[in-house]
C-alpha positions as CSV (number, residue, x, y, z in Angstrom):
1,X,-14.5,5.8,18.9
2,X,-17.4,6.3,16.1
3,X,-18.7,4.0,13.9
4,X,-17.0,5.6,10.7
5,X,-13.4,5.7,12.7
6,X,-14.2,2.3,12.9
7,X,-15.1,1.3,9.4
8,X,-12.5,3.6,7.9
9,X,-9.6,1.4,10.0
10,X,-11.4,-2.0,8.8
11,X,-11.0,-1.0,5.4
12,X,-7.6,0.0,5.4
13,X,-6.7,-3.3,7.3
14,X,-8.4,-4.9,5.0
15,X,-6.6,-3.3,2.2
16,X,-3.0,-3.6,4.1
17,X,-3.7,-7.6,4.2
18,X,-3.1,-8.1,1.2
19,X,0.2,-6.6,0.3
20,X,2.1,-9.2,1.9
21,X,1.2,-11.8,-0.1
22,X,1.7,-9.4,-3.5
23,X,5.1,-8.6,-2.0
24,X,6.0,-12.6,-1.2
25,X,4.7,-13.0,-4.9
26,X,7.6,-10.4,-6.1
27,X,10.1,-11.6,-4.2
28,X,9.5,-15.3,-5.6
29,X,8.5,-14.9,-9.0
30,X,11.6,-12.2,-9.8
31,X,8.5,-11.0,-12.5
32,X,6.6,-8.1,-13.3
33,X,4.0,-10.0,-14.7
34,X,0.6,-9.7,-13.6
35,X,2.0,-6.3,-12.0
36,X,0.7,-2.7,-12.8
37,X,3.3,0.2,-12.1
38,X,-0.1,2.8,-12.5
39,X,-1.8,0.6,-9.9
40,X,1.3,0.4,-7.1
41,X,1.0,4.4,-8.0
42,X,-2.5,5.0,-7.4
43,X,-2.3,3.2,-4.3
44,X,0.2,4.8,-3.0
45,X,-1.0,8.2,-3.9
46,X,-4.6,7.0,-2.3
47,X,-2.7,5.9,0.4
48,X,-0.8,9.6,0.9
49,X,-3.8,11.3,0.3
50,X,-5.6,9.5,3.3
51,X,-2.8,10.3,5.4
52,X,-3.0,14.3,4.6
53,X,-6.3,14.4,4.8
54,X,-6.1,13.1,8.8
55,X,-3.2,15.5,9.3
56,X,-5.1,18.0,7.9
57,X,-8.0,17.3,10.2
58,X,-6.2,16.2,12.7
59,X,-8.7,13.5,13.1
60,X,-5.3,10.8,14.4
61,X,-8.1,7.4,15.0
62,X,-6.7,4.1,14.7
63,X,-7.1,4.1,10.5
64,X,-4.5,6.9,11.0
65,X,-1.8,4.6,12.1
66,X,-2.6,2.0,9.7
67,X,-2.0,4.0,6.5
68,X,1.9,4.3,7.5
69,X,2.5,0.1,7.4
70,X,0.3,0.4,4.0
71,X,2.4,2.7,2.0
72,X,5.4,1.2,3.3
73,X,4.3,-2.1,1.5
74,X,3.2,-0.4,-1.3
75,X,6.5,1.3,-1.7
76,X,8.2,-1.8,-1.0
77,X,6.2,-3.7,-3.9
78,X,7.3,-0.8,-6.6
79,X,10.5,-1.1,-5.6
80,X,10.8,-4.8,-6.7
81,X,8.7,-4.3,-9.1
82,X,11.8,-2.0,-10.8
83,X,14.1,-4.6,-9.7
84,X,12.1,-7.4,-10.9
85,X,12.3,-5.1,-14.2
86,X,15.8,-5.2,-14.3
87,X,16.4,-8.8,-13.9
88,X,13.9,-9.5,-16.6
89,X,15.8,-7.0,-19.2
90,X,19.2,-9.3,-18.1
């Protein structure tokens, strides 16, 4: 494994960390605020794009396998950011 495989992985992990908590923060705070719908959605689309790219290239290193758990949590975190939407329009 190269140097940029490397890198590439430790800045998706990186990344990745930190969805948990924003998710947690969702789930608890039944609020949108402090959230950005255009954010979630640039992520997600960075996210995607990362993921054709290594299909594309078929370039499959370990930053490969991390981009699938990232977009899931991404996902995950628009999705109750719309239900987090709801309640607050209740």
């Amino acid at each position: 494994m190269d140097w940029a495989s490397i890198l590439e992985a430790a800045m998706v992990i990186c990344f990745g960390l930190s969805w948990p908590l924003s998710i947690i923060r969702s789930v608890r705070s039944k609020s949108t605020q402090g959230k950005s719908l255009p954010f979630m959605c640039f992520i997600a689309v960075g996210y995607l794009c990362g993921i054709a790219a290594k299909l594309l290239t078929s370039d499959y290193n370990l930053a490969f396998y991390f981009y699938f758990p990232n977009i899931i949590m991404v996902c995950t975190d628009i999705g109750l950011y719309f239900r987090n939407k709801k309640l607050e329009n209740q």
